[in-house]
C-alpha positions, -999 to 999 in steps of 0.1 A, spaced: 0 0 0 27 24 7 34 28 -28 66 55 -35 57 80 -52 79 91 -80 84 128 -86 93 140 -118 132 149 -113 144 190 -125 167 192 -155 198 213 -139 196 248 -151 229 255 -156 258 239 -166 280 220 -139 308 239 -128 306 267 -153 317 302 -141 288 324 -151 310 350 -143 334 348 -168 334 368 -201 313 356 -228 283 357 -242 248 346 -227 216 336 -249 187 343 -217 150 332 -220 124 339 -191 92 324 -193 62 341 -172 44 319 -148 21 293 -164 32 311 -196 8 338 -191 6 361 -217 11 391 -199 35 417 -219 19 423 -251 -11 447 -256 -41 427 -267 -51 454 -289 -13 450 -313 -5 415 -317 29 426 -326 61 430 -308 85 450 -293 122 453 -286 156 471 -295 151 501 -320 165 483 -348 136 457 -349 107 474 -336 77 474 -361 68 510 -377 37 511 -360 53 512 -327 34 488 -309 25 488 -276 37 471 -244 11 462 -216 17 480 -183 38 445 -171 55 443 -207 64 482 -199 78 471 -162 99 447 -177 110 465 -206 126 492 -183 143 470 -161 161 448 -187 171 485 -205 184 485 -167 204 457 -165 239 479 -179 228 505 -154 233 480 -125 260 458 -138 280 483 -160 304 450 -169 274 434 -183 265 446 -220 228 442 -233 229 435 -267 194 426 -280 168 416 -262 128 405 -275 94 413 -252 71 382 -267 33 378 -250 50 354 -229 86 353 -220 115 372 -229 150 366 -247 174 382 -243 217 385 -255 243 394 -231 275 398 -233 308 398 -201 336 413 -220 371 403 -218 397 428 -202 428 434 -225 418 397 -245 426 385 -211 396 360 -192 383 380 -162 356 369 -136 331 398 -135 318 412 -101 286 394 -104 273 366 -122 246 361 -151 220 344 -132 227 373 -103 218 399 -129 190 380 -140 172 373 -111 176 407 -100 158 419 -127 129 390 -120 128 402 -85 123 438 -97 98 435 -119 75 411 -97 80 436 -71 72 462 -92 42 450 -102 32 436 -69 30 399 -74 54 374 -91 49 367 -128 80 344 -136 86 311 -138 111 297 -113 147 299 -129 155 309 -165 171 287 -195 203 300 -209 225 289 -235 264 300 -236 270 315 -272 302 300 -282 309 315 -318 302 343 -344 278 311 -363 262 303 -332 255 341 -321 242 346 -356 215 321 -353 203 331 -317 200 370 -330 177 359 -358 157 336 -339 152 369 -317 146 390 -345 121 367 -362 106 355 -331 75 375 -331 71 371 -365 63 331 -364 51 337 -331 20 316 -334 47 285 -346 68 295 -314 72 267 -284 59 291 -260 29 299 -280 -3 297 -260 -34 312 -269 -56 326 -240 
């Protein structure tokens, strides 16, 4: 009768024994909790990002989509050794690309880690907002070459484009 019940067991986040600290370059996705679709207007089914992909209609942000959209802009402001270099606001979750540079082609741990950065900025914006909207943790992927970074910054470009074929798609 005392049957064990087997729960499912967490994929680790991050990789084992990796320094996210170190210079390089960090592909970030958060996904809202229950993958609500919080951040988009529901009146412009479009998107909304860095200047060089923003639709010419400007579309608008929801209030949340707003929140979060000024704290990632942020992020540099808070951790000036961590560059911001194109980020996406889908429905849903966001992507985002940044970047630890090297000192003098030299590898040097940064003050504070990726995930540090990141979580502060979760933090923020629940608290901003007055409850908490993300999912627990974030995926990331470590961008290890010029092909690989390609790739990841079209996939963030085009995301809202094939939006309705994305993995994180839900219709509410």
């Amino acid at each position: 009768m005392d049957e064990e019940i087997k729960l499912p067991k967490r994929k680790r986040n991050r990789i084992k024994d990796y320094d996210y600290s170190s210079c390089g370059t960090y592909f970030i996705t958060i996904c809202t909790k229950d993958r609500k679709n919080i951040f988009w207007n529901k009146n412009h089914p479009y998107y909304v990002g860095e200047d060089i992909i923003l639709p010419f209609d400007k579309t608008v942000l929801s209030p949340y989509g707003k929140i979060a959209d000024g704290a990632i802009n942020a992020i540099p402001e808070h951790y000036p050794h961590i560059e911001l270099l194109q980020y996406i606001i889908m429905p849903n979750h966001v992507h985002m690309i940044l970047y630890i540079p090297c000192k003098d082609g030299r590898m040097i741990s940064s003050p504070t880690s990726i995930p540090t950065a990141v979580g502060q900025m979760k933090r923020y914006v629940s608290k901003k907002i007055g409850f908490a909207i993300w999912q627990r943790s974030f995926h990331d992927h470590v961008i290890r070459n010029k092909k690989d970074y390609e790739k990841i910054s079209k996939y963030i470009h085009e995301n809202p484009l094939i939006w309705r074929y994305d993995c994180f798609y839900c219709e509410e």
